[in-house]
N, C-alpha and C positions, 0 to 999 in steps of 0.2 A: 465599611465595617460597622456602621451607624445602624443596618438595617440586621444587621447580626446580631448586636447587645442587645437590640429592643425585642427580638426573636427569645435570647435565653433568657432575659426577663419574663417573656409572655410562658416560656418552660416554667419556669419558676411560680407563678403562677397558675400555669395549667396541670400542675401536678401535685396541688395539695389534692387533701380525699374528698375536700367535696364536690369539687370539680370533675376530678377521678371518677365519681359514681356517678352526676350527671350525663358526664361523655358516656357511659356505659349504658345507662338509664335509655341514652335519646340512641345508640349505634343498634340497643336491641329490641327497642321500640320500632324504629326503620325497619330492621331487618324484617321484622314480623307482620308490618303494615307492607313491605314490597311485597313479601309471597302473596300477598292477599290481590285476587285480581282486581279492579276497581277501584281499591284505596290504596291511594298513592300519597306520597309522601307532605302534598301541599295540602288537603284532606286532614292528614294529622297533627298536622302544627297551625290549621288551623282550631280543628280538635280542642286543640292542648293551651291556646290564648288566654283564655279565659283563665283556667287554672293556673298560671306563671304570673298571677299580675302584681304577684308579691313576692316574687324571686326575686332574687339580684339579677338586674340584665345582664352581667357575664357569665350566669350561670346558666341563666335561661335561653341565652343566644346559643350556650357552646352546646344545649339540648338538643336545641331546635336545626343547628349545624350535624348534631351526629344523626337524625330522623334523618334529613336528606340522603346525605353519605347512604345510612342504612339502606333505604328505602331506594338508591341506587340498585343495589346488590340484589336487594331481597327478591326484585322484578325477574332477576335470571331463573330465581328457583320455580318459578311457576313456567315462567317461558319452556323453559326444558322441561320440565316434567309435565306439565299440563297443554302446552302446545296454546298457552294463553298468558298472555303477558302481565305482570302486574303493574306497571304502567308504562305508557304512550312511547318512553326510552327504550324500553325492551323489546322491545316488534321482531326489531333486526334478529334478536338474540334467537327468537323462534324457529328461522327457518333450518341453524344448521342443529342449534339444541336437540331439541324435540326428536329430530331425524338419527343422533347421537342415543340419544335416550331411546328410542324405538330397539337400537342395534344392540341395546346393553352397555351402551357407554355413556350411561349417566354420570358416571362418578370423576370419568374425566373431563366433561362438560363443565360439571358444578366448580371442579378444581380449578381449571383454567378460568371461568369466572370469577371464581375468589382471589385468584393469586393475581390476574392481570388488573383488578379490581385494584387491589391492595398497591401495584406497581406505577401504574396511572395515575393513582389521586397522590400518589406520594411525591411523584415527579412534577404532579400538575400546580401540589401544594408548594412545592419546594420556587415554579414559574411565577407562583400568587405572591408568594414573599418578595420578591424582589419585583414584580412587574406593579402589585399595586402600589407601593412608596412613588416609584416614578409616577404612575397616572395622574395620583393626587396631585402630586406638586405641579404638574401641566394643568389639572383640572383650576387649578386656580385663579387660572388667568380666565378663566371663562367670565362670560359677562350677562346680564340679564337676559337678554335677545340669543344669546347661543344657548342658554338654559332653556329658552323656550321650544330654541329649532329642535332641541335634543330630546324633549318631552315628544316632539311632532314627530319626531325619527322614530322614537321609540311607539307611540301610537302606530303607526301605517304599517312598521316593519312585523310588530307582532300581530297585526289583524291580518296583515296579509301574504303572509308567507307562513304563518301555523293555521289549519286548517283548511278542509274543502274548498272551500268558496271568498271570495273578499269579502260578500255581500252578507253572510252569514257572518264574518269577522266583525264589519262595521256595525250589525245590528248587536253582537257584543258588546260593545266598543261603546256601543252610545246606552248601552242599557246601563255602561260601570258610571259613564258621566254625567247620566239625569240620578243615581244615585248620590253621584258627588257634590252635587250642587242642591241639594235637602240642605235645610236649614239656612242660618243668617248669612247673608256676604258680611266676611268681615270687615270689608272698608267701607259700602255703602248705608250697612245696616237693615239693609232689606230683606224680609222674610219672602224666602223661594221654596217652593213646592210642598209644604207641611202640610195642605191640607184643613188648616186648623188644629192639629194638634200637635199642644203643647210639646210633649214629649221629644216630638222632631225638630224643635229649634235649633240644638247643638248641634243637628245631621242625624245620619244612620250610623255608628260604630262601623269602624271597618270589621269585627271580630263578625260582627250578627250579619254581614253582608256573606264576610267569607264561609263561616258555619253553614249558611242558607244554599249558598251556592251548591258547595262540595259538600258537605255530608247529608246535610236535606234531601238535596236536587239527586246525589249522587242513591240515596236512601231508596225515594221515592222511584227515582229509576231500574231500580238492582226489584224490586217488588215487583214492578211493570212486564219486566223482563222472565220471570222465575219461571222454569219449569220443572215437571216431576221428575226429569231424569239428570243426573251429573256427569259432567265428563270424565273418565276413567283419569285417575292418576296415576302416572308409571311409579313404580317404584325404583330405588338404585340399589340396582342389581348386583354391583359390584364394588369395590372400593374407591373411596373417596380420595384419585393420584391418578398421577399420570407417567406415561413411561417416558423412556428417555427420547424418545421420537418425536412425543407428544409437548414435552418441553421443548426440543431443539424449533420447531415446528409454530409453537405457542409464542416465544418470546421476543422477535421479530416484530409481531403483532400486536402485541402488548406496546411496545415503544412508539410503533405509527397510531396506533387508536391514540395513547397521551397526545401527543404529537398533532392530531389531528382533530382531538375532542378540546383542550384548555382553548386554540386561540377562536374554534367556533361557539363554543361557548361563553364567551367572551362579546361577540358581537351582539347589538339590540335581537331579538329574534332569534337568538342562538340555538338556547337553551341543553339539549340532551338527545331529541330527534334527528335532528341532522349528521350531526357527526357519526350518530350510530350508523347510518344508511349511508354514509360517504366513507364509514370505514370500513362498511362489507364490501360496497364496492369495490375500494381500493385491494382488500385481501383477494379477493375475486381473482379480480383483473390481473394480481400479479403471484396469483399461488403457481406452483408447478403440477397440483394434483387437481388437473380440472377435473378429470371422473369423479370425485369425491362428492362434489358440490352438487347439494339437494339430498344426499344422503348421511351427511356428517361429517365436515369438514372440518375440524378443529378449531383453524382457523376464521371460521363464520361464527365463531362463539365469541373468541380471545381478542377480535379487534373491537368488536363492537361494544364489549363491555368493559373493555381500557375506556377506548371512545365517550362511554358515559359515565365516567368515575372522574376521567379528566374533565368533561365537560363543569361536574360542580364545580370544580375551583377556578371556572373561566366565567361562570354564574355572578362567584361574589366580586370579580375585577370591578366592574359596572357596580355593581350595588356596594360598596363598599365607599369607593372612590369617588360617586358622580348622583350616586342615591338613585340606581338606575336600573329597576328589576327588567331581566331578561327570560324571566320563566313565570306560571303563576304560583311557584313554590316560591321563588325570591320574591313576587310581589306581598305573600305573604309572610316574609322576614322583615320585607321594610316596615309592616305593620307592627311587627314585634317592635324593632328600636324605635317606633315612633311612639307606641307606648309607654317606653320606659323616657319620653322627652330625649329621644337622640334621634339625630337626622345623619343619616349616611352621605355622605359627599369629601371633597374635598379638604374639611376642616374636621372632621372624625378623628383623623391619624393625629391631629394638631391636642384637640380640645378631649379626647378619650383614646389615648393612644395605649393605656392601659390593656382597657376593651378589647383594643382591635389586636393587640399582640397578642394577647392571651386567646383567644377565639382562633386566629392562625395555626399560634400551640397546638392546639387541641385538636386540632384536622390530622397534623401530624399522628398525634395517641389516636386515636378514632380509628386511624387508617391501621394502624395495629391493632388494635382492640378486634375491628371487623375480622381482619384475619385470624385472628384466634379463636373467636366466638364461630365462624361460618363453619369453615370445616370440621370441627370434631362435633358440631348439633346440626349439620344439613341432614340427619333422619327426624332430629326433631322439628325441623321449618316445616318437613310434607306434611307434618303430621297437622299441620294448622290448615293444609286445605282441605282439611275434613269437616273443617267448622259450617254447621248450617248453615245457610244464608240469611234465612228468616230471624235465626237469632244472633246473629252477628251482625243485622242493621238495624235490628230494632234497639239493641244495645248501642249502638250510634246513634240513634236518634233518641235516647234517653238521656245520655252523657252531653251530646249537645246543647238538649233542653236545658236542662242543668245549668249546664255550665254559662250559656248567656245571661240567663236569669241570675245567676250568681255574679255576674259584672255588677252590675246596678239594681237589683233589686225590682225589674220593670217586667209588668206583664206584656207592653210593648212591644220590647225588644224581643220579646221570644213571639210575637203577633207578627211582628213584622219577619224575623228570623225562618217561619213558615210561610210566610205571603213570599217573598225572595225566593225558599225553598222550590216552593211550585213553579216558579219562575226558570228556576237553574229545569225543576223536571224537563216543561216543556221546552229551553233551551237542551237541554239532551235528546231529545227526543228528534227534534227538526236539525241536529246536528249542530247547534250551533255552539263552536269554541267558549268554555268560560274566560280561560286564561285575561283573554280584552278586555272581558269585563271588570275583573278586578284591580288588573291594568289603570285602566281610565280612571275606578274609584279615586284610588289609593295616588295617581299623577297630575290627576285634577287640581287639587289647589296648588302645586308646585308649577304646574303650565299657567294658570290663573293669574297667580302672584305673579310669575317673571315678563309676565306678556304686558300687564298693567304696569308694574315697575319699566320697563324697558320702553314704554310707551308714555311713560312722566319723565324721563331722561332726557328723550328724544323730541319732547313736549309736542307728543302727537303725531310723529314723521314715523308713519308705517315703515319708510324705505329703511329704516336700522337692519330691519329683519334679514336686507338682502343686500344690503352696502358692508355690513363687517364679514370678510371673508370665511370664519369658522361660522356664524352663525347660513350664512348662505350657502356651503359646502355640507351642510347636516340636510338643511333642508331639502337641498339636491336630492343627497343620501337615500332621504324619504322617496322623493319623486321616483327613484330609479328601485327602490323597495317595492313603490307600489306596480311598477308594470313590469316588474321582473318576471313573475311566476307566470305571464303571458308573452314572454320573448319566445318558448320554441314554438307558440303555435303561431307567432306572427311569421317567424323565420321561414317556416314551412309553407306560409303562406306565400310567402315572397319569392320562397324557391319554386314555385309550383309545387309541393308536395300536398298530401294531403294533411290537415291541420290534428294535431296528435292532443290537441287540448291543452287546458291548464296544469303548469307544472307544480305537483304538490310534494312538499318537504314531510309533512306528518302530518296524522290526523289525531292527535291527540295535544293536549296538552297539560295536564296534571303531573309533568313533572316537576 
């Protein structure tokens, strides 16, 4: 009942108006940044850092909480109508949408989007209330060396199970951690990688790394990319509901995508991908209407997009409890609370349990806000994929400017914020995942410190790392991370068959 009172407390606080208008602010921010292909929700909140650096962090968190949410959602409307995702989550959603939409049944696509949306993250929020209090209190028994294996789990798992290639992962992965090691080590005092200049003593901002990556890189790319013709937008042709078949049909699906999206998203490397593509699958495999499927199956809509509504609230379990992002949207939430001097882990719930209640709250209202907001204006979302291209990233790339320069006052940061930029370009370009990279930034001196701490305990006995049972069971973890996505072409090999390749989960990652 403990976790109940600190619940309508967190109510009580999430429902004054200023709160009220933030959640709303940040659900129709998302919603507007998902239709959009390409900017995705980690994109806007990094965006938006710079400008919150004077909010209250429960306010600015519970904003940055409803861009996600939003930006969940927002991804279907382009999916189905555009036959083009607005991000890496939504893939799945395309192949029965779009197919729906061709037939005239957009309006029950976007329906059952919204409504399974709204059913998922409510159910998934209701698994987060009660599933993170217990993490935390487990998580506390952790000790420097399991803090370290868990940084290492969380390294291997997301380089190499999001994205193409490991190899394009790892070159991620170590471009986030020669960022993260700019400037002084704090115990030895020695100046690493600045260069000589002064400015990079403190480091590189995590804000100016993430701006550079994702809206820069992302800028820069969308311009590389651009041609003279656009791809037709369907319109909906019909109204926005579904009939009774459509629900009976829908609802079902709705409960296995939650069901099957919170505890994958949950896991390091979870994030929003997977579940979507594990929950078409599963609709697939156990609908009654195989004819359907390829040409608009209902069902190819409604499970995949519970699937990734449940996924957020399996996002914050890790990052809440353990300071543990699972996506490079959450890697760029742990940058929010570290801004505002808070560390997500274990002792959050203890030392700002205020915070963290009130932010729960608020997933709850979010989740109704979305639904009220989606359906009666999905004619007004198409109408944003009208927006030029040219001027809808050039105005990203103003707003950016801005706004880093408006952190510190430094022609630097925004020198550096376009040297990065270029960086993310030509990582876009040779495919190579951001997500690792910010990963590694922002994990870096948390692996650093625990590795050094657990090794003055140990007073220099490496074997800690693989003598305490949780710390060597992560590590495993990692090991079995890393040769996973190569088990069926080894399998195949072993059977004599012929070898079908590397098994890839997504190719995106800006959810």
């Amino acid at each position: 009942m403990d976790v109940v009172s600190q619940l309508l407390t967190g109510f009580v606080n999430a429902l004054t108006p200023q709160y009220l208008v933030l959640a709303a602010i940040g659900v129709t921010i998302g919603t507007a940044v998902g239709v959009l292909p390409g900017i995705g929700p980690a994109l806007t909140v990094a965006l938006l850092l710079p400008v919150t650096y004077n909010f209250d962090p429960t306010g600015a968190l519970i904003m940055f909480a409803g861009i996600y949410y939003g930006g969940m959602y927002g991804g279907s409307t382009t999916s189905i109508l555009l036959n083009t995702p607005g991000e890496s989550a939504s893939v799945a959603t395309t192949f029965e949408g779009f197919a729906m939409a061709k037939a005239g049944r957009a309006g029950a696509a976007l329906a059952t989007a919204a409504i399974g949306s709204f059913v998922a993250g409510t159910l998934s929020t209701i698994l987060l209330t009660f599933a993170a209090p217990a993490l935390a209190r487990v998580a506390l028994l952790f000790q420097p060396a399991d803090y370290f294996a868990l940084t290492v789990l969380a390294f291997v798992s997301v380089t190499a199970l999001v994205g193409s290639s490991i190899i394009r992962g790892m070159i991620s992965l170590f471009i986030g951690l020669f960022f993260g090691l700019i400037g002084i080590d704090v115990l030895s005092g020695q100046v690493r990688f600045t260069f000589g200049i002064v400015e990079l003593l403190d480091g590189i901002d995590v804000v100016v790394v993430a701006v550079g990556l994702f809206a820069v890189g992302e800028a820069l790319y969308v311009v590389s990319q651009l041609r003279q013709t656009q791809a037709e937008v369907l319109g909906v042709r019909s109204s926005v509901g579904m009939t009774r078949e459509e629900w009976r049909r829908s609802w079902p699906a709705w409960l296995r995508g939650a069901l099957i999206g919170f505890p994958l998203g949950a896991l390091p490397a979870g994030g929003a991908e997977i579940p979507t593509f594990l929950s078409y699958t599963v609709e697939k495999r156990l609908s009654k209407y195989k004819d359907e499927w390829g040409r608009g199956a209902i069902e190819g809509v409604a499970g995949p997009e519970a699937a990734n509504n449940a996924a957020f609230s399996g996002v914050l379990v890790p990052l809440l409890t353990l300071g543990l992002p699972t996506s490079a949207t959450a890697a760029i939430l742990l940058a929010a609370f570290q801004i505002y001097n808070l560390q997500p882990g274990p002792l959050l719930f203890q030392k700002a349990p205020n915070l963290v209640w009130t932010l729960i709250a608020s997933l709850y209202i979010g989740n109704v806000m979305l639904l009220i907001l989606n359906l009666p204006l999905i004619r007004i979302w198409v109408k944003i994929l009208t927006i030029p291209r040219p001027l809808l990233y050039s105005g990203i790339l103003v707003f950016g400017t801005l706004g880093v320069y408006s952190m510190a006052n430094s022609f630097v940061d925004v020198v550096s914020m376009y040297v990065i930029g270029v960086i993310g370009f030509w990582m876009r370009r040779f495919r190579i995942p951001v997500g690792p990279a910010i990963l590694g930034l922002i994990l870096l001196p948390l692996a650093e410190a625990q590795f050094r701490r657990a090794l003055a305990i140990s007073q220099g006995d490496v074997s800690v790392f693989v003598t305490r049972p949780l710390s060597f069971g992560l590590l495993l973890a990692a090991m079995v991370a890393l040769v996973l996505p190569y088990l069926p072409a080894l399998i195949n090999r072993l059977t004599g068959r012929q070898s079908a390749g590397r098994l890839v989960f997504g190719q995106g990652d800006e959810d």
